[in-house]
MILORO-46043 format. One record per residue (C-alpha): residue in three letters; x, y, z. Coordinates in steps of 0.001 Angstrom, whole numbers, padded with zeros to 6 digits, always signed. Layout:
# residues N
AlaXYZ...
This chain:
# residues 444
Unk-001713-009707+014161Unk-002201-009744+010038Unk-003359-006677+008558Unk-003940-005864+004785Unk-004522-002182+005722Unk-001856+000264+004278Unk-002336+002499+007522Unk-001773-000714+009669Unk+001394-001903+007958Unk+002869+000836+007785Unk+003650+001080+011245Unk+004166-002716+012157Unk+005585-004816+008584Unk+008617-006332+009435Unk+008838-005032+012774Unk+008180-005303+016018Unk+010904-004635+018523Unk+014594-004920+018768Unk+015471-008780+020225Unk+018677-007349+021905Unk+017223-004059+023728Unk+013404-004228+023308Unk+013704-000962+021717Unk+010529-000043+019745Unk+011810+002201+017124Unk+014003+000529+014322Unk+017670+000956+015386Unk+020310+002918+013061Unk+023140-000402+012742Unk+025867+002471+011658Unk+028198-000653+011159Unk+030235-002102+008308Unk+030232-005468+009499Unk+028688-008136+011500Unk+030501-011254+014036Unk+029883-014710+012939Unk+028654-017118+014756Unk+031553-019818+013283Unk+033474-020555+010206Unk+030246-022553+009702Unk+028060-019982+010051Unk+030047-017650+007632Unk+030377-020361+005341Unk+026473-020960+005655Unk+025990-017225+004680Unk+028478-016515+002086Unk+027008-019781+000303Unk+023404-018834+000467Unk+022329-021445+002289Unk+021030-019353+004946Unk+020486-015825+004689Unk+021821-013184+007811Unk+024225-009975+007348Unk+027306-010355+006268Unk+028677-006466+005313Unk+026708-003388+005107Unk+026806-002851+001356Unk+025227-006243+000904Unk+022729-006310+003515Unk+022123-004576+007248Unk+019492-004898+009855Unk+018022-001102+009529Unk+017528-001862+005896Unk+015702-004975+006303Unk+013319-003137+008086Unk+012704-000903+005480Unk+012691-003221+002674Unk+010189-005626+004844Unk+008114-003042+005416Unk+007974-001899+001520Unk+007687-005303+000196Unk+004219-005453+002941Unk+002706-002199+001399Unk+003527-003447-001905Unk+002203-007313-001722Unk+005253-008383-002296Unk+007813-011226-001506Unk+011056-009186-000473Unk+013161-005979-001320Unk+015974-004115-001676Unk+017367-000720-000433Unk+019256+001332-002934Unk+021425+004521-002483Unk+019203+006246-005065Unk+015962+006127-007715Unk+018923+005804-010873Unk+020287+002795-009142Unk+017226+001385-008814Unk+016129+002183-012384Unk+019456+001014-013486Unk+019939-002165-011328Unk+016152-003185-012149Unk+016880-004239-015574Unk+020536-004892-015609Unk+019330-007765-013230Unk+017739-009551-016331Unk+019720-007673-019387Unk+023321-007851-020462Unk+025457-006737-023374Unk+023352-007706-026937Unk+020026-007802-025248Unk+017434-005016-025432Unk+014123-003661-023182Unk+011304-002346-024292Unk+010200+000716-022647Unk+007342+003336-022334Unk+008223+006866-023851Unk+006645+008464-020772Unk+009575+008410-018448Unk+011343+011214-016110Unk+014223+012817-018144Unk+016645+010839-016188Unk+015324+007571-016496Unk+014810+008372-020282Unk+018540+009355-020975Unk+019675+006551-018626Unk+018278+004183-020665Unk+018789+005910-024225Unk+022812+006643-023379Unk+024197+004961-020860Unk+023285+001080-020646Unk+023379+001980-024505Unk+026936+002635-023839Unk+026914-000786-021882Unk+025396-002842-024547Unk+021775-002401-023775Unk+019049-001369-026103Unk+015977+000463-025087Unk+013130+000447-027302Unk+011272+003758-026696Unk+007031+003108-027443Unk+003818+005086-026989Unk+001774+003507-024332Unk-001129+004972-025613Unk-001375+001565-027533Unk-000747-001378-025493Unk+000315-003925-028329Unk+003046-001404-029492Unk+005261-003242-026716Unk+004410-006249-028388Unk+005647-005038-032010Unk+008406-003729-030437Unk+009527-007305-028624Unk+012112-009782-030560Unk+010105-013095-030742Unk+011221-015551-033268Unk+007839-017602-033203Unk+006780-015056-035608Unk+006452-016139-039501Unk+009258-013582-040234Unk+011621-015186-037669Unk+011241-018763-039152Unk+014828-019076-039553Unk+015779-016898-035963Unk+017692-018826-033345Unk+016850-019057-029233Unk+019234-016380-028907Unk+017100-013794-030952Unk+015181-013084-028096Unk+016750-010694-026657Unk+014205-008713-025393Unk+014380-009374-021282Unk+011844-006895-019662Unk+009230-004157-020620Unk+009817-001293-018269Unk+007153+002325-017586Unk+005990+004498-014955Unk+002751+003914-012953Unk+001905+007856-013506Unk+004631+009166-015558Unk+004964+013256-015520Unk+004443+015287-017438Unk+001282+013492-018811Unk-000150+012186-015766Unk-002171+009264-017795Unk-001995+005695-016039Unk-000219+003251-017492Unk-001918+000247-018733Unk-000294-002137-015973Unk-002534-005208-016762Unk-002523-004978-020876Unk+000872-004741-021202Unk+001974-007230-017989Unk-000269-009693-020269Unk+001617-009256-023082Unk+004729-009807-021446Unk+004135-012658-019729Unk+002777-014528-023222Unk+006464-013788-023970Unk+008247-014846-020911Unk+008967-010628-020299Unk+008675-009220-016728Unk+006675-006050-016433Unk+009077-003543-014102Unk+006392-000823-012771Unk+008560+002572-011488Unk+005540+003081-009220Unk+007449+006451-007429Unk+004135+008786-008063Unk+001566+006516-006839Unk+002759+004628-004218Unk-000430+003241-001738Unk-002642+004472-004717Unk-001794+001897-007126Unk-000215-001612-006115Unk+001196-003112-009789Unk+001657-006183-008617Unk-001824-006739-008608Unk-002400-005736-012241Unk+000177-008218-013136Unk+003685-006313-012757Unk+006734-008708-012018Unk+008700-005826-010617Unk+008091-002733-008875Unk+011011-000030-008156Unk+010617+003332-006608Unk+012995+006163-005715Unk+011934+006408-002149Unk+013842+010474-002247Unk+009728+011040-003308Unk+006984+010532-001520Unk+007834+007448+000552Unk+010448+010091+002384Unk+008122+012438+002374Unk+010928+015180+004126Unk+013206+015809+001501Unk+016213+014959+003694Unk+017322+011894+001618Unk+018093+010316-001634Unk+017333+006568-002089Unk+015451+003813-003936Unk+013987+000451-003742Unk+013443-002312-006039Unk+010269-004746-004512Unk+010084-008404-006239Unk+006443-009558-006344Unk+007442-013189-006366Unk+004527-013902-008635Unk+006355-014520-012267Unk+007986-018064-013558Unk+011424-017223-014357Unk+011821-021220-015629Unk+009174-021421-018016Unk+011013-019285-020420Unk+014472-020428-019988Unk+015855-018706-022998Unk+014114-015565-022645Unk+015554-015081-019284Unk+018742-016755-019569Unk+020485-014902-016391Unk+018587-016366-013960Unk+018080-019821-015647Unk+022273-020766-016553Unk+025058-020950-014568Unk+026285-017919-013523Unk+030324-017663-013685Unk+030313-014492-010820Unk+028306-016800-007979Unk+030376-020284-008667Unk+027679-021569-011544Unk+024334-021293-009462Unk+021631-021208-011638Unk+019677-018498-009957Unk+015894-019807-010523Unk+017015-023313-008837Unk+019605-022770-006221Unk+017275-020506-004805Unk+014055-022306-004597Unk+014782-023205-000680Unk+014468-019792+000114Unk+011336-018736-001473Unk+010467-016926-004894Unk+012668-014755-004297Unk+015310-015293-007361Unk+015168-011974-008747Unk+015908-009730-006213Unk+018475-012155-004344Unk+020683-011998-007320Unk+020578-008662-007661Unk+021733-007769-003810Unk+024077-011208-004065Unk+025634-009916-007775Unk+025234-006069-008895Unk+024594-005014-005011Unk+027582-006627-004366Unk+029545-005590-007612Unk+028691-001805-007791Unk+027707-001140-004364Unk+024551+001114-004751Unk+024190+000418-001253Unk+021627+002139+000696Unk+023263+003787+004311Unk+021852+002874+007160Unk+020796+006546+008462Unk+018712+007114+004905Unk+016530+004025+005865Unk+016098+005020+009246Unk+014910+008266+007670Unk+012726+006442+005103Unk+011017+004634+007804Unk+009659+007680+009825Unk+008614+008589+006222Unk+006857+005396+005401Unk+004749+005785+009433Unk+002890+009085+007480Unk+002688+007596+003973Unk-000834+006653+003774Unk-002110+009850+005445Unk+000616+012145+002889Unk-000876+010600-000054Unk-004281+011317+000877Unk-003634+015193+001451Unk-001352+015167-001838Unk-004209+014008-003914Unk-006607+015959-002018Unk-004931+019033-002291Unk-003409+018541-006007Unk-007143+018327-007159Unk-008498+021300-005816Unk-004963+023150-007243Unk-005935+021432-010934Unk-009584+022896-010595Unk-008463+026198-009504Unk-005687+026423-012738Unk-008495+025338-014535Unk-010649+028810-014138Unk-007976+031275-014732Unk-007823+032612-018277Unk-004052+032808-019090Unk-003725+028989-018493Unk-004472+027304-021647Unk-004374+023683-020287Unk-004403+022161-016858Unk-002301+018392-016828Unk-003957+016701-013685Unk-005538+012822-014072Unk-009298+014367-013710Unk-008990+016211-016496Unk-008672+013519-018720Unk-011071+012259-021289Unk-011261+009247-023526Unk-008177+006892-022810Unk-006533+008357-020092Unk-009522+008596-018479Unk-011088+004930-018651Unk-007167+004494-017023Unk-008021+007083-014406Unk-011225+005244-013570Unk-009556+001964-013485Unk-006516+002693-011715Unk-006635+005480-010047Unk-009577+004489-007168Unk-007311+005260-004145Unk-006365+008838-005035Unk-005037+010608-008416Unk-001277+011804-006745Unk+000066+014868-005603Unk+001681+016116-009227Unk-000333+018770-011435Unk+000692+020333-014804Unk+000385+023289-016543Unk+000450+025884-019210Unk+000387+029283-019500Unk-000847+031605-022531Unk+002717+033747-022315Unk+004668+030443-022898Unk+008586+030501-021588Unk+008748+033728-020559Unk+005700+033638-018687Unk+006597+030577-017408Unk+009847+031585-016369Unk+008015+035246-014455Unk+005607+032393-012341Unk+008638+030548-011376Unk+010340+033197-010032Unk+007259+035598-008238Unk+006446+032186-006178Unk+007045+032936-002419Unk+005331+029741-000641Unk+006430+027129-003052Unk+009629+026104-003418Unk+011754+026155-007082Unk+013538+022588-006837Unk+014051+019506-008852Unk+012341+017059-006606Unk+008705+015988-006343Unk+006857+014329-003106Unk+008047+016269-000474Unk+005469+017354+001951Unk+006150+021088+001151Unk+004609+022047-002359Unk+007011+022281-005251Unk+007053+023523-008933Unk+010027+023383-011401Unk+009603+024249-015739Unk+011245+020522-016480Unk+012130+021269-020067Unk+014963+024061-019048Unk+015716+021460-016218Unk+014634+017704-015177Unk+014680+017398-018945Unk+017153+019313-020355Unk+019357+016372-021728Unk+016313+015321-023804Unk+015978+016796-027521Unk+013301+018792-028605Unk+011294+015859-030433Unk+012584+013890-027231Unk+011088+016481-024890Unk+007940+015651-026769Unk+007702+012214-026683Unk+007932+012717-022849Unk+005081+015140-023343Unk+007407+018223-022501Unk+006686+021341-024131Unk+008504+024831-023274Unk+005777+026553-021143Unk+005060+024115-018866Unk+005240+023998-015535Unk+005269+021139-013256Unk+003969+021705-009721Unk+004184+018919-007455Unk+001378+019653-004346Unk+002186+019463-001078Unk+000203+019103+002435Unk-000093+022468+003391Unk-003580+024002+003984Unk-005034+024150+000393Unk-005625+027672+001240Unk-002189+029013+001247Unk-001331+027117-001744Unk-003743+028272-004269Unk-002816+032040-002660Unk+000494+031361-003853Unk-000175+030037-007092Unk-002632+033285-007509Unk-000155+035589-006774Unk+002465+034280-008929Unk-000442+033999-012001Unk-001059+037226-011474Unk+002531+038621-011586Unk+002944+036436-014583Unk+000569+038275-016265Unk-001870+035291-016036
């Protein structure tokens, strides 16, 4: 049967039983390597003209469950299992972007993504291009283009901008990002639109706002348990790598690492699916971000509860946002319904399944107060993570944002006294008790 239902596919994309044992369950293939048929076959494989498993750090069976199954939920054409969010962060737009080239990317990022892309692919040649995303055309100011008047006299190669890169619903602000404005605008410019959809996933599907790419780190709420660290990068198959050749030059000339295949044609046979099958054929295969087999068996009992989780997380994070919102010693409540102009016509428009399980705020004491909540909670756990089924909270600028500067930290929309709470599935009940106790001992 076909099914468009999250709840349905969920359970059955990419799946159905194992050919050798019937088994209904996804086996865990704890194997390095895999028989060929013949030196055909391997030939066959290792040349891309058909695709099968080859080694474990390229490709194995309990992955390709997961990754079928993602790509499903996501409308997408096909997938790929990383060891962790970073590498999927990371491998997303070194995919498209080499030494000399540059991305342009939203300032509301995690603190990791945001020093991954400031320092270290800086270190590798890569330039990000931090802008507000409060104004949708600032990506387009912000994007090399030598059509423009002032670039009468640029060459091809001043293009160099390969992909605009943001969060679906980045924390600490919580406001939507505008998928469809800014996927536009790239597309004019022959840009992909990479959508880090980890907050929102079932409540917001990018690719059909326009996103090229999607990536999540499936440690969040896709796991759901806490137990393991991974990510995913999803290919929606729906953007023309040819028709700007030099704006995407790495999938559209000969590539020295694969023999000289021109990713965007030797491909084609296969499917759209020349984005993410040089990425697991190149940097996969290269750096070896590999995802283990026993993490995507994990991910998958994760993924079986997904649609349900969600539903309780943004339950249960709105009634937390409207209790912060009556106590006196919190002086601002960060939560998508309490929006107003912007970030609310964003809410409206892409927030219709849910607003997420993640909930800000501030307290009238600042740090210290901050720091007193923190440490009086007795139900909710003090960890760096968000999306686990358990409620968390964490004060990010002392922690997941530490490496960021002050004037960074605010850009991010970090500020000392806040608090981050990320809302689990427990009964709403014992939450809020928590939360009150800790308010109170906090002196809010």
């Amino acid at each position: 049967m076909t099914s468009k239902h999250p709840e349905t596919l969920a359970l059955h994309a990419g799946w159905r039983r194992d050919s050798a044992t019937n088994a209904v369950a996804v086996p865990i293939y704890q194997t390095t390597s895999f028989q060929f048929d013949s030196s055909e076959h391997a030939a066959n494989l290792f040349g891309l003209k058909e695709l099968g498993n080859i080694y474990t750090r390229i490709m194995n069976p309990t992955q390709d469950a997961l990754e079928q199954r993602l790509a499903a939920l996501e409308g997408g054409v096909a997938a790929l299992g990383l060891a962790s969010g970073q590498a999927a962060s990371a491998y997303s737009v070194m995919n498209v972007a080499r030494a000399g080239d540059n991305i342009v990317t939203s300032t509301d990022l995690y603190g990791g993504t945001w020093n991954l892309f400031a320092n270290t692919l800086k270190d590798t040649g890569i330039e990000a291009r931090f802008v507000d995303p409060t104004d949708p055309e600032a990506f387009a100011r912000a994007t090399d283009d030598r059509t423009r008047a002032y670039y009468a006299f640029a060459r091809a190669t001043d293009d160099r901008t390969r992909a605009y890169y943001a969060e679906t619903l980045p924390n600490p602000k919580l406001i939507p990002f505008p998928i469809a404005e800014v996927a536009a605008i790239g597309r004019k410019f022959g840009i992909p639109l990479i959508m880090d959809n980890t907050a929102a996933p079932l409540l917001v599907r990018p690719f059909d706002h326009g996103a090229a790419v999607v990536m999540y780190s499936t440690t969040k709420y896709i796991g759901g348990h806490g137990t393991s660290i991974g990510g995913v990068v999803i290919d929606g198959g729906n953007f023309d790598w040819e028709a700007h050749p030099t704006r995407q030059p790495m999938l559209n000339t000969p590539d020295p690492s694969y023999h000289g295949a021109v990713w965007s044609q030797a491909v084609k046979p296969l499917g759209p699916i020349a984005y993410i099958l040089k990425m697991r054929v190149t940097l996969l295969r290269d750096l070896g971000a590999a995802m283990a087999p026993f993490n995507a068996f994990l991910f998958l009992q994760g993924v079986e509860t997904l649609a349900l989780r969600m539903r309780a997380h943004s339950e249960n994070a709105l009634a937390v946002a409207n209790y912060l919102a009556e106590r006196k010693g919190v002086t601002r409540v960060i939560h998508p319904s309490r929006h107003t102009g912007v970030g609310a016509q964003r809410t409206a428009r892409y927030l219709t399944k849910g607003m997420g399980g993640l909930c800000g705020f501030e307290l009238a004491g600042g740090v210290d107060a901050g720091r007193k909540f923190i440490d009086s909670l007795k139900l909710i756990y003090h960890v760096a993570n968000i999306g686990d089924a358990r409620s968390l909270a964490i004060h990010p600028a002392s922690t997941t944002h530490s490496q960021l500067s002050e004037a960074e930290q605010a850009a991010t929309g970090v500020t000392p006294g806040y608090v981050r709470l990320s809302v689990g599935i427990e009964h709403i009940d014992d939450i809020i008790a928590d939360l009150d106790q800790a308010l109170s001992a906090a002196g809010a």
